[in-house]
PDB file of N, CA, C and O in Angstrom, chain B, residues numbered from 101:
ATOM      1  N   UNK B 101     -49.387  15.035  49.696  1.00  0.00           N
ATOM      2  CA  UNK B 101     -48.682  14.289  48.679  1.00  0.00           C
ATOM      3  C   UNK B 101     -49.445  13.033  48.266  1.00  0.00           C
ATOM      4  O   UNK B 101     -49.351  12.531  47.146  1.00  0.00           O
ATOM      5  N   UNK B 102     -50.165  12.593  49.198  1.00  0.00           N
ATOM      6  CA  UNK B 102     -50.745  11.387  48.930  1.00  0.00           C
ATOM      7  C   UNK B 102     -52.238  11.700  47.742  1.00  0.00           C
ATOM      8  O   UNK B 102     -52.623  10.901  46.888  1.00  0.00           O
ATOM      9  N   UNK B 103     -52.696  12.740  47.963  1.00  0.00           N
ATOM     10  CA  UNK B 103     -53.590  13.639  46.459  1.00  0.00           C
ATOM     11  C   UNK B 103     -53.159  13.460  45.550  1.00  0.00           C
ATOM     12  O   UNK B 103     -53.922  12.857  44.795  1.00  0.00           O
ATOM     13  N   UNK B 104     -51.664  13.817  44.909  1.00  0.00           N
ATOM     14  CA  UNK B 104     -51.024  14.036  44.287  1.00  0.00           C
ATOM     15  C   UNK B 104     -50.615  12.351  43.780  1.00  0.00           C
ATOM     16  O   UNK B 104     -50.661  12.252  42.554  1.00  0.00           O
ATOM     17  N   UNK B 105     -50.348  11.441  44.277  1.00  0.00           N
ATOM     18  CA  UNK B 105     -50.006  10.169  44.242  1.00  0.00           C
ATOM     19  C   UNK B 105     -51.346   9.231  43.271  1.00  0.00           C
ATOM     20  O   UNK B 105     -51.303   8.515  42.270  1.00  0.00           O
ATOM     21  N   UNK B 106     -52.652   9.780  44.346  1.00  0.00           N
ATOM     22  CA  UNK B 106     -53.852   9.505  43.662  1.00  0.00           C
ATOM     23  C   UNK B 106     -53.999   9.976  41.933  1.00  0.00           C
ATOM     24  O   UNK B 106     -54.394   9.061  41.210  1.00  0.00           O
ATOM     25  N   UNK B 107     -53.760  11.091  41.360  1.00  0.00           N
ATOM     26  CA  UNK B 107     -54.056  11.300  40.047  1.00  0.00           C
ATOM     27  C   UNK B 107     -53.054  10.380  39.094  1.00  0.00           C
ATOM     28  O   UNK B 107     -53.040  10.365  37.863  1.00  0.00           O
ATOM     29  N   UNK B 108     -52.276   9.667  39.942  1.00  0.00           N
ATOM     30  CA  UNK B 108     -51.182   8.644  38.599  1.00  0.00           C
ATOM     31  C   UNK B 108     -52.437   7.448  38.496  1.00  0.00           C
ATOM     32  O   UNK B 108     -53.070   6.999  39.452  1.00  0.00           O
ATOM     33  N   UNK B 109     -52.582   7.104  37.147  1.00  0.00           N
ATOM     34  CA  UNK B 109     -53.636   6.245  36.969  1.00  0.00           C
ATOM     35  C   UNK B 109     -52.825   4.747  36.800  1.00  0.00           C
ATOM     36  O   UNK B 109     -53.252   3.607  36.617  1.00  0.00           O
ATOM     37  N   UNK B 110     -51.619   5.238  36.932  1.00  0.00           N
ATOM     38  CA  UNK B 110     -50.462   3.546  36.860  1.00  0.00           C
ATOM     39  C   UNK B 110     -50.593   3.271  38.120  1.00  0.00           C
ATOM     40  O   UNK B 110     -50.475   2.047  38.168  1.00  0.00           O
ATOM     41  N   UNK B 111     -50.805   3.752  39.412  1.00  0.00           N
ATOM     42  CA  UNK B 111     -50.762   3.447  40.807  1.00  0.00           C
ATOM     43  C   UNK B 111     -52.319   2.677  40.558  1.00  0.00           C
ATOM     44  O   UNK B 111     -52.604   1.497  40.762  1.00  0.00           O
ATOM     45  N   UNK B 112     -52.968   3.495  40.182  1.00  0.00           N
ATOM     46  CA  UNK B 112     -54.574   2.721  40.614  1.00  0.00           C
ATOM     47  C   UNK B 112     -54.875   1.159  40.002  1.00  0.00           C
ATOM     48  O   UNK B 112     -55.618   0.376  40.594  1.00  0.00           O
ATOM     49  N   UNK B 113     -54.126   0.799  38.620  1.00  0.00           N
ATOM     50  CA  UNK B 113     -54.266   0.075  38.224  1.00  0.00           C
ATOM     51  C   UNK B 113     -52.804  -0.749  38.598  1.00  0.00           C
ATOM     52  O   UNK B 113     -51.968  -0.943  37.715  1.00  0.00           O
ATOM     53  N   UNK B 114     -52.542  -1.330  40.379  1.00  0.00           N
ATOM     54  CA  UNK B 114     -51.317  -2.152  40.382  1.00  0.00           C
ATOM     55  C   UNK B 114     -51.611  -3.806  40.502  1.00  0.00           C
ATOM     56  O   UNK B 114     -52.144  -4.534  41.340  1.00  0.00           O
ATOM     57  N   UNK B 115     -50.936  -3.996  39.138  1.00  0.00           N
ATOM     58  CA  UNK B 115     -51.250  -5.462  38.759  1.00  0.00           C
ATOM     59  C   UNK B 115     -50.010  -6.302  39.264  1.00  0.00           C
ATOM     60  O   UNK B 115     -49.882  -7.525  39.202  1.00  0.00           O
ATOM     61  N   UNK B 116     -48.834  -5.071  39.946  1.00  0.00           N
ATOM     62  CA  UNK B 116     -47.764  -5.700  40.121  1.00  0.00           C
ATOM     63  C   UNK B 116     -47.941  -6.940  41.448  1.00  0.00           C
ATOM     64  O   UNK B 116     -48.645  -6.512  42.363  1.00  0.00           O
ATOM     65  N   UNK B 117     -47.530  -8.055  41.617  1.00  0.00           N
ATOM     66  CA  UNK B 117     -47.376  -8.463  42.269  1.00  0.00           C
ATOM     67  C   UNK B 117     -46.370  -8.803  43.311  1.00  0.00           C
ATOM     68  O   UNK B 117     -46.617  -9.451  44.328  1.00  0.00           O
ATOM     69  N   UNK B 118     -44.999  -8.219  42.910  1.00  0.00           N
ATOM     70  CA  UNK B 118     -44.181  -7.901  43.461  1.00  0.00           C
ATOM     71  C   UNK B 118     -43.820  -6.563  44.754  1.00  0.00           C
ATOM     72  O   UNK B 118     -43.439  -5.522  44.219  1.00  0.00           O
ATOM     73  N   UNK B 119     -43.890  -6.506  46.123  1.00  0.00           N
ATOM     74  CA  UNK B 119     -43.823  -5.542  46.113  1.00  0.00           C
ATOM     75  C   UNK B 119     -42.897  -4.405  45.497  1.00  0.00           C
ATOM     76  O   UNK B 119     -43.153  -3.202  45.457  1.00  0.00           O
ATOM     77  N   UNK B 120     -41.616  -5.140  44.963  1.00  0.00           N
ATOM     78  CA  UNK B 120     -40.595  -3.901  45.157  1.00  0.00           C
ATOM     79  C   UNK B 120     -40.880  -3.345  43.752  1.00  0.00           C
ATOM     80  O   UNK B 120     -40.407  -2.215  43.634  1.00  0.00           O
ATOM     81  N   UNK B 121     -41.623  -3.873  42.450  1.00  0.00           N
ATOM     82  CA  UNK B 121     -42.195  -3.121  41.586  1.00  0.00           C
ATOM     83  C   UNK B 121     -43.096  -2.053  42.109  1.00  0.00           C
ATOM     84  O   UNK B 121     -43.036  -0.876  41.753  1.00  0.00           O
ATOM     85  N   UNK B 122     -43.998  -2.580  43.044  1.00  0.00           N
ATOM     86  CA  UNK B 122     -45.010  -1.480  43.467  1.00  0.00           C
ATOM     87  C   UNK B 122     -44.348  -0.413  43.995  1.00  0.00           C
ATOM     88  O   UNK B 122     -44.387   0.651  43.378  1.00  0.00           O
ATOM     89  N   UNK B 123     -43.703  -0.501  45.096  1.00  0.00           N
ATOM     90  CA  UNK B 123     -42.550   0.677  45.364  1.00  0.00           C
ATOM     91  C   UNK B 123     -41.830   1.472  44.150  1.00  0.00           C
ATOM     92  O   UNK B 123     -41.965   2.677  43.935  1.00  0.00           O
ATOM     93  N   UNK B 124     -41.254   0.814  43.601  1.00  0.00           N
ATOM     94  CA  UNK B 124     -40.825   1.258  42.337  1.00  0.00           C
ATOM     95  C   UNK B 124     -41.770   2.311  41.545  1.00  0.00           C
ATOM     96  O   UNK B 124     -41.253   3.274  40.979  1.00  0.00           O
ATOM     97  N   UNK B 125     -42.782   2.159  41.529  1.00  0.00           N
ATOM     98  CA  UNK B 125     -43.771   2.732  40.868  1.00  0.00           C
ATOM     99  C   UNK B 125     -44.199   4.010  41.561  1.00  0.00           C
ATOM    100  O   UNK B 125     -44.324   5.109  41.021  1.00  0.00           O
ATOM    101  N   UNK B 126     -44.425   3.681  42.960  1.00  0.00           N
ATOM    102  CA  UNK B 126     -44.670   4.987  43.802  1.00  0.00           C
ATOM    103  C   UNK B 126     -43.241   5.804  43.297  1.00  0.00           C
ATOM    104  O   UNK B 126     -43.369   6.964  42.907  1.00  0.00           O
ATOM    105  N   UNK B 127     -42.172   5.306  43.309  1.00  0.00           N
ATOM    106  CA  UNK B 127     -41.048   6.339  43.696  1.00  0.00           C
ATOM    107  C   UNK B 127     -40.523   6.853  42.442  1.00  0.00           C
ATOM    108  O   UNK B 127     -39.550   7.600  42.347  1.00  0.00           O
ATOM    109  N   UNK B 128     -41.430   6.277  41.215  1.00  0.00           N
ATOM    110  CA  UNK B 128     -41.167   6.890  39.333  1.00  0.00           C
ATOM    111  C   UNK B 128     -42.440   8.023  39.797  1.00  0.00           C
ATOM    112  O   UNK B 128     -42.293   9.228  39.589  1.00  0.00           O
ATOM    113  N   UNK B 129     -43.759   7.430  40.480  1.00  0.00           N
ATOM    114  CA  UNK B 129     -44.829   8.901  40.210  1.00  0.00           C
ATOM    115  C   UNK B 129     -44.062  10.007  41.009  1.00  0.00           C
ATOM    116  O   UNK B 129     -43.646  10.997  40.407  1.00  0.00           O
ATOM    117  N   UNK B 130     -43.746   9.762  43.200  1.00  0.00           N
ATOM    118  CA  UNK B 130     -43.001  11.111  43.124  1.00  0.00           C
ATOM    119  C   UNK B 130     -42.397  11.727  42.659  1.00  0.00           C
ATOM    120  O   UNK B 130     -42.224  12.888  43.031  1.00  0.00           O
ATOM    121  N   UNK B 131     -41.723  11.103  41.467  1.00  0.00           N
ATOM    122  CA  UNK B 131     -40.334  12.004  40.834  1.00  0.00           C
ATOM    123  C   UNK B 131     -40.790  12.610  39.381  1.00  0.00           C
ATOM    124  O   UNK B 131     -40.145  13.530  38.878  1.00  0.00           O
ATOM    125  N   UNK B 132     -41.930  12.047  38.736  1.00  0.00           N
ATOM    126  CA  UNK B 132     -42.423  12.744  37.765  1.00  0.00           C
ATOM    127  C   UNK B 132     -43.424  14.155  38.555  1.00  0.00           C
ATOM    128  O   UNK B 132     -43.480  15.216  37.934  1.00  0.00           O
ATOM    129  N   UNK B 133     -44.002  14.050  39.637  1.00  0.00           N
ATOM    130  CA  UNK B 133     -44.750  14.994  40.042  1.00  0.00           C
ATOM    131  C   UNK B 133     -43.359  16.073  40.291  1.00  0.00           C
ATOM    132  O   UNK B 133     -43.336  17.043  39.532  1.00  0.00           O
ATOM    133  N   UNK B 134     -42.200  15.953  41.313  1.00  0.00           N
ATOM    134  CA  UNK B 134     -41.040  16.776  41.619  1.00  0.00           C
ATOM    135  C   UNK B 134     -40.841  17.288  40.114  1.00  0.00           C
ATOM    136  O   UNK B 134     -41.068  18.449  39.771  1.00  0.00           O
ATOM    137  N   UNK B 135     -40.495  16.515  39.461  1.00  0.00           N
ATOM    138  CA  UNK B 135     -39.828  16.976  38.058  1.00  0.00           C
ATOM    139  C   UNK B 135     -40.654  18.177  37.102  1.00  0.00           C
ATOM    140  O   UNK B 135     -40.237  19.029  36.316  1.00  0.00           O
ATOM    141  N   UNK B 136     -42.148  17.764  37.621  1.00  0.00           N
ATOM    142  CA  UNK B 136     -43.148  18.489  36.820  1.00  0.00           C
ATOM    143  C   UNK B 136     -43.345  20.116  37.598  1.00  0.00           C
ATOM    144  O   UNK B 136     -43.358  21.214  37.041  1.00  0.00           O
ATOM    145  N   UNK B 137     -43.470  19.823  38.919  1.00  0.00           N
ATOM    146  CA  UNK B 137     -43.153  21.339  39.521  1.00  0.00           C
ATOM    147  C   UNK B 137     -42.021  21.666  39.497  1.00  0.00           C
ATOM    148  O   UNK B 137     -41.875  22.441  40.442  1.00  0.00           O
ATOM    149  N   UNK B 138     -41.234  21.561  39.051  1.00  0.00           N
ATOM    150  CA  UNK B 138     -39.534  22.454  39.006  1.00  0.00           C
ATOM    151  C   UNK B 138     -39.512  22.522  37.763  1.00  0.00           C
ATOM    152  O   UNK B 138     -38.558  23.048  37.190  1.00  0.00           O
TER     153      UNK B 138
END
């Protein structure tokens, strides 16, 4: 999963300084990857 995490190019570029945006962000890419295989 963590492969899969790597191809979001919004993760690579985190300007957030907040963590709970950064979290936030991980937990919008798992759910677009879930959403995209189903």
């Amino acid at each position: 999963s963590w492969s899969w995490l790597d191809k979001c190019r919004r993760l690579w570029k985190n300007c957030e300084r907040a963590l709970n945006s950064s979290l936030q962000m991980v937990v919008l890419a798992f759910l677009k990857i879930v959403l995209k295989r189903y």
